[in-house]
C-alpha positions as a Markdown table, in Angstrom:
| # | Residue | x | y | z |
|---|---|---|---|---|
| 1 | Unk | 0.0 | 0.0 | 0.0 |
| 2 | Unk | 2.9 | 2.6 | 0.8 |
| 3 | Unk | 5.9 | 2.6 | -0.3 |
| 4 | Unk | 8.9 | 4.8 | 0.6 |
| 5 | Unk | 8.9 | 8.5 | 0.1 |
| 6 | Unk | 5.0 | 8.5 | 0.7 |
| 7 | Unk | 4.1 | 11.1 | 3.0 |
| 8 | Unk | 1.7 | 10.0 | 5.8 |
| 9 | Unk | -0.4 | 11.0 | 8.7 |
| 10 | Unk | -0.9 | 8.7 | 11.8 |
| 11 | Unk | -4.9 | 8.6 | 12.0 |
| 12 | Unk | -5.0 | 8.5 | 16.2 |
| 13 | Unk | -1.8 | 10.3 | 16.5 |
| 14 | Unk | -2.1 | 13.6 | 14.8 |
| 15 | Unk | 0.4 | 15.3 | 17.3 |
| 16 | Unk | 3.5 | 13.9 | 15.6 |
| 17 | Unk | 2.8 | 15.6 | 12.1 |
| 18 | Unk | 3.8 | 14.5 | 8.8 |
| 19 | Unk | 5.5 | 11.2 | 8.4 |
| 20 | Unk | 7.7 | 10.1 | 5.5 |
| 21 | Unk | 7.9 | 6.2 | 5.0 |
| 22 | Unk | 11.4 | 5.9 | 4.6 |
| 23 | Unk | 12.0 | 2.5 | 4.4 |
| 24 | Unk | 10.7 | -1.2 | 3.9 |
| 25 | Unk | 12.0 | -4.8 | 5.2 |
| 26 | Unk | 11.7 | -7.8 | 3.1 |
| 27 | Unk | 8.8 | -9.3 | 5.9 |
| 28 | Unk | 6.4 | -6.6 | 4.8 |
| 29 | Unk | 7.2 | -3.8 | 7.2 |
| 30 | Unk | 7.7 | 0.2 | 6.3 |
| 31 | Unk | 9.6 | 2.3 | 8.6 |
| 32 | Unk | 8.3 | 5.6 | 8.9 |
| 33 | Unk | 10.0 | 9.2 | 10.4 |
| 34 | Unk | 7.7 | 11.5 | 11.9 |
| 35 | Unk | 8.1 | 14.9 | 11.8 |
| 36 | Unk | 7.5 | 15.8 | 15.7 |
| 37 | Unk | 8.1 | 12.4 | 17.1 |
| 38 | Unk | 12.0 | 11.6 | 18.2 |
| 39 | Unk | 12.6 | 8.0 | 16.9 |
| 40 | Unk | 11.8 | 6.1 | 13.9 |
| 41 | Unk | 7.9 | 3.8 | 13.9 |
| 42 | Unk | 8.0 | 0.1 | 12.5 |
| 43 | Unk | 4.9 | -0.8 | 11.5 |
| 44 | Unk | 4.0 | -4.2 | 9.8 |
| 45 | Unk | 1.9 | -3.7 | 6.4 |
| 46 | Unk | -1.6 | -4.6 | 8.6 |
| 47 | Unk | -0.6 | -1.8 | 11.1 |
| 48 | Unk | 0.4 | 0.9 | 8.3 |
| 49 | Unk | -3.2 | 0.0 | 6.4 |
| 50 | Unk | -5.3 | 0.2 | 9.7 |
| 51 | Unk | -3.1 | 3.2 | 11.6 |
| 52 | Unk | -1.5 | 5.5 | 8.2 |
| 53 | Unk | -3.4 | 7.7 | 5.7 |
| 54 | Unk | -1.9 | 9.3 | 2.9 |
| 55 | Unk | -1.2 | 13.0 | 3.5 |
| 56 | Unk | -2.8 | 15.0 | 0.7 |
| 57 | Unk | -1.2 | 18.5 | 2.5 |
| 58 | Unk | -4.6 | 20.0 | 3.0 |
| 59 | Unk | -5.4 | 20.7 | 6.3 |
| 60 | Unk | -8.8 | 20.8 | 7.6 |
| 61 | Unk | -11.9 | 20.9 | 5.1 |
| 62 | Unk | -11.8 | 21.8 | 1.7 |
| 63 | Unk | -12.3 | 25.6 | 0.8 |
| 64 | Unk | -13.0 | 27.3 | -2.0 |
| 65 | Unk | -12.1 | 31.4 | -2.6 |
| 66 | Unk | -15.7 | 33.4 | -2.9 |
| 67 | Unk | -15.6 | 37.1 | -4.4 |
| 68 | Unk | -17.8 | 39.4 | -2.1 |
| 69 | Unk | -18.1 | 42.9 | -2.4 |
| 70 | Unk | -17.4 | 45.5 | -0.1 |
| 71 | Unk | -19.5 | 49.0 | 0.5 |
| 72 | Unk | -18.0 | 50.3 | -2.9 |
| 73 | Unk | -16.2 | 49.1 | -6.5 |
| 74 | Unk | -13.4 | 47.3 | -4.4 |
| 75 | Unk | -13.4 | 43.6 | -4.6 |
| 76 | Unk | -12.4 | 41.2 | -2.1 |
| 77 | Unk | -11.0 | 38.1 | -2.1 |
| 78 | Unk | -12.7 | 36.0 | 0.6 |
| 79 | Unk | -11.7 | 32.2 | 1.2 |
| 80 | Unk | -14.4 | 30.7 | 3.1 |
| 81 | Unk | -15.1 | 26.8 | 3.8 |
């Protein structure tokens, strides 16, 4: 499912931040360096399926820009979700 140089996000650990898997041993495990957690995590492939989700580097829900106009012939950019 990953392989190395996926970025990830640990779904109950959101805390440690962006992971890169940055590694794989021939019994089906990836290694994976977090970006706020000290030490390397060795997850087998079940654990990586169940515990990992791809990181897509959006943050919170999707949003789209909306144009709204203020009191007069400005425009402003409003991004709203």
């Amino acid at each position: 499912m990953f392989k190395p140089g996926d970025l990830v996000r640990h779904k109950s650990k959101p805390e440690w931040g962006v992971g890169r898997i940055t590694g794989e041993t021939g019994e089906g495990k990836v290694l994976i360096k977090f970006s706020s957690r000290s030490g390397d995590v060795l997850l087998t492939a079940e654990g990586a399926a169940a515990h990992l989700t791809a990181d897509t580097g959006v943050v919170g829900a999707a949003m789209s820009p909306q144009v709204v106009r203020h009191d007069g012939d400005d425009t402003y950019l409003v991004v709203a979700a």
